[in-house]
C-alpha positions in Angstrom: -197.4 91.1 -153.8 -199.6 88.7 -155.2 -198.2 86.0 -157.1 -200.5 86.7 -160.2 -199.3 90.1 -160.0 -195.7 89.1 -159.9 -195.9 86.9 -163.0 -197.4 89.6 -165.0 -194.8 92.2 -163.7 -192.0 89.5 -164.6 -193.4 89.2 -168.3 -193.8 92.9 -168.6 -190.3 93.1 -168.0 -189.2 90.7 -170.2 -191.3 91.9 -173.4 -189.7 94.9 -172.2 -186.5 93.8 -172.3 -186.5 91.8 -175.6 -187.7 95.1 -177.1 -184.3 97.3 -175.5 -182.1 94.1 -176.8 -183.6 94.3 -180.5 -183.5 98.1 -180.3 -179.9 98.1 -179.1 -178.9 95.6 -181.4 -180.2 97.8 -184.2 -178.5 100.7 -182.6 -181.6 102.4 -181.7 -181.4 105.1 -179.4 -184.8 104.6 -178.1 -184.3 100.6 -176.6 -182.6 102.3 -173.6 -186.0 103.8 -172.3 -187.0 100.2 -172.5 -184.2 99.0 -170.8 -185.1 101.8 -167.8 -188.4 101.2 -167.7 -187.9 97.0 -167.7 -185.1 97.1 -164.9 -187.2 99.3 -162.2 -189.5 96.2 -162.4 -186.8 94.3 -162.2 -186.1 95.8 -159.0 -189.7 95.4 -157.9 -189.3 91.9 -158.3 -186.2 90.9 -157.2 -186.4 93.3 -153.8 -189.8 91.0 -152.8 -187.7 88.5 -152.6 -184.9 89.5 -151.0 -182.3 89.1 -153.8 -180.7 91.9 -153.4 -177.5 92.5 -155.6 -180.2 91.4 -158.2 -182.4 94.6 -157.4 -179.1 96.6 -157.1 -178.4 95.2 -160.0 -181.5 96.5 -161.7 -181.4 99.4 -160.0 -177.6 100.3 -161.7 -179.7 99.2 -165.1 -182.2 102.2 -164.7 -179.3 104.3 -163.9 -177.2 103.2 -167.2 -180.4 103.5 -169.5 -180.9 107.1 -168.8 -177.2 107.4 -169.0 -177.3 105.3 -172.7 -180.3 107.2 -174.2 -177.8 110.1 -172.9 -174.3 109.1 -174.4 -175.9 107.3 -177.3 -178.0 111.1 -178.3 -175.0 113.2 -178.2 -173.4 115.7 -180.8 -172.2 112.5 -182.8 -175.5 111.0 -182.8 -175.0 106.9 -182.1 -171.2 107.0 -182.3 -169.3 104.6 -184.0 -169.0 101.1 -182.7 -165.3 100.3 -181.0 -163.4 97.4 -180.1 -161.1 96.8 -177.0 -157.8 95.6 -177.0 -156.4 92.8 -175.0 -155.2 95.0 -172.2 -158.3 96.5 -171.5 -160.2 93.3 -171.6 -157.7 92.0 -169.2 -158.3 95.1 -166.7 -162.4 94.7 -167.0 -161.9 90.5 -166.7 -160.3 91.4 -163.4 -162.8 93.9 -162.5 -165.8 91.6 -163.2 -163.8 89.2 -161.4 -162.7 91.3 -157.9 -166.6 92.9 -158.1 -167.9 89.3 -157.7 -166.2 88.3 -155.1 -166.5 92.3 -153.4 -170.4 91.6 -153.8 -170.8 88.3 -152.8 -168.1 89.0 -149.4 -170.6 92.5 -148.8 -173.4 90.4 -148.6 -172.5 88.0 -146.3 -170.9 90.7 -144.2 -174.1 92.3 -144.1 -175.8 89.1 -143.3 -177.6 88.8 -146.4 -179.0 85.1 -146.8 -178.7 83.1 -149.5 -177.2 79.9 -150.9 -176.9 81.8 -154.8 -174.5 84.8 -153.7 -171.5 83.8 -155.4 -173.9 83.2 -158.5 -175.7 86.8 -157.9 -172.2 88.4 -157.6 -171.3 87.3 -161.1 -173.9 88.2 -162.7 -174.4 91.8 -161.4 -170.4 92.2 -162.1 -170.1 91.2 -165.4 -173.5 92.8 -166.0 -172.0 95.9 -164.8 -169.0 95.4 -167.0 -171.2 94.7 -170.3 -173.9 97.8 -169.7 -171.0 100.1 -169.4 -169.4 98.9 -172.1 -172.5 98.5 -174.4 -173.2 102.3 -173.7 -170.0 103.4 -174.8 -170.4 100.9 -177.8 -167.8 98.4 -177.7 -169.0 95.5 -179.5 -167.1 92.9 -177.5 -170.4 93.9 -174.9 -172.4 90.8 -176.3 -169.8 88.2 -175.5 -169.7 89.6 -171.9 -173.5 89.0 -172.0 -173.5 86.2 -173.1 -171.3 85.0 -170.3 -173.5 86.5 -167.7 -176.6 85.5 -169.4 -175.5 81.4 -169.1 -175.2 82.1 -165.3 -178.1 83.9 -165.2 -180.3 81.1 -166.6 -179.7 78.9 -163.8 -179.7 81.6 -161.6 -183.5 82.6 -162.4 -184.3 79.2 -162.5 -183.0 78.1 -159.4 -184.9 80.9 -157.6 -188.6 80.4 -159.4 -188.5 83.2 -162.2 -188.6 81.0 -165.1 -189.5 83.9 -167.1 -186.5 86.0 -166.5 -184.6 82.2 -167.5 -186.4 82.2 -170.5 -185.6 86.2 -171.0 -181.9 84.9 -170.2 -182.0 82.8 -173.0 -183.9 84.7 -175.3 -181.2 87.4 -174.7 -177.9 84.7 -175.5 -179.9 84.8 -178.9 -179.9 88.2 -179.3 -176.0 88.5 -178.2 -175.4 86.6 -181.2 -177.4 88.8 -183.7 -176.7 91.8 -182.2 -172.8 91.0 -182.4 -172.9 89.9 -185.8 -175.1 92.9 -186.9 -172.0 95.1 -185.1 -169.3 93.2 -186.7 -170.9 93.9 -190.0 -171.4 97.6 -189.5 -167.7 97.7 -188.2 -166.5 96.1 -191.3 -168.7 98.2 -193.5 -171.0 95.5 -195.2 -174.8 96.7 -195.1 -177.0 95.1 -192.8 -180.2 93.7 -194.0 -183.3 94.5 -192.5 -181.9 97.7 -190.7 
């Protein structure tokens, strides 16, 4: 692939992804076909050059954005926006925690090269984590992102895609809004500019 090419594939996606962020954030069901149609570029992307728990990664975001537009379109519409209790924060903690070192030991084992596997690990874990959670709206989902997104900025930059750092960024941003816009709706106040 060209390098041209690549840059404009890299800013599709992230246009494409700001738009499933704001969408989501606003609890529209629609952002999740952005989110699908954003992460198999994503996979594009990342598979040229050889980062592959990233493409994986994308890949299980195309997976979970038919699987949002999905959940979030059943009988009860959008659902109401939950919150998880210590306990099962602790059990997803330890599950972000055991799939980064499961990814980053899987890759080595299968001789996958790379210097950013531990970093690639955590990210696709935790980013697991948050997508699941954001489909079944828990609205601790932007902190996880957040978390992931700070890593991922480095990440991104480390390996040439400054766009997908600046995306990264863009998206800590959005974590913010979107979980203060949640917060609000939880508590009942009304959101401006809904």
């Amino acid at each position: 692939m060209s390098s041209a090419f690549a840059v404009v594939l890299e800013y599709t996606a992230v246009v494409l992804n700001i738009v499933f962020t704001i969408l989501i954030g606003r609890q529209i069901r629609s952002g999740w076909l952005f989110g699908f149609v954003a992460a198999l570029l994503g996979v594009l992307l990342y598979a040229v050059l050889d980062a592959w728990l990233m493409a994986a990664l994308n890949l299980f975001y195309a997976v979970m954005g038919l699987y949002g537009w999905w959940n979030w379109g059943g009988k009860g519409g959008t659902g109401n926006i939950i919150r998880f209790g210590v306990q099962e924060h602790a059990v997803l903690i330890s599950v972000g925690i055991i799939g980064t070192w499961t990814l980053m030991l899987l890759m080595r084992w299968i001789g996958q090269p790379g210097i950013y596997l531990g970093m690639e690990g955590f990210i696709a874990s935790f980013a697991m984590v948050a997508t699941w959670m954001m489909s079944k709206k828990a609205l601790e989902n932007w902190i996880y992102w957040t978390v992931g997104d700070l890593v991922a900025v480095v990440y991104n930059h480390w390996i040439g895609y400054d766009g997908y750092a600046m995306l990264n960024v863009i998206y800590i941003v959005l974590a913010i809004i979107g979980y203060t816009r949640w917060r609000k709706q939880m508590n009942g106040a009304p959101i401006n500019g809904a």
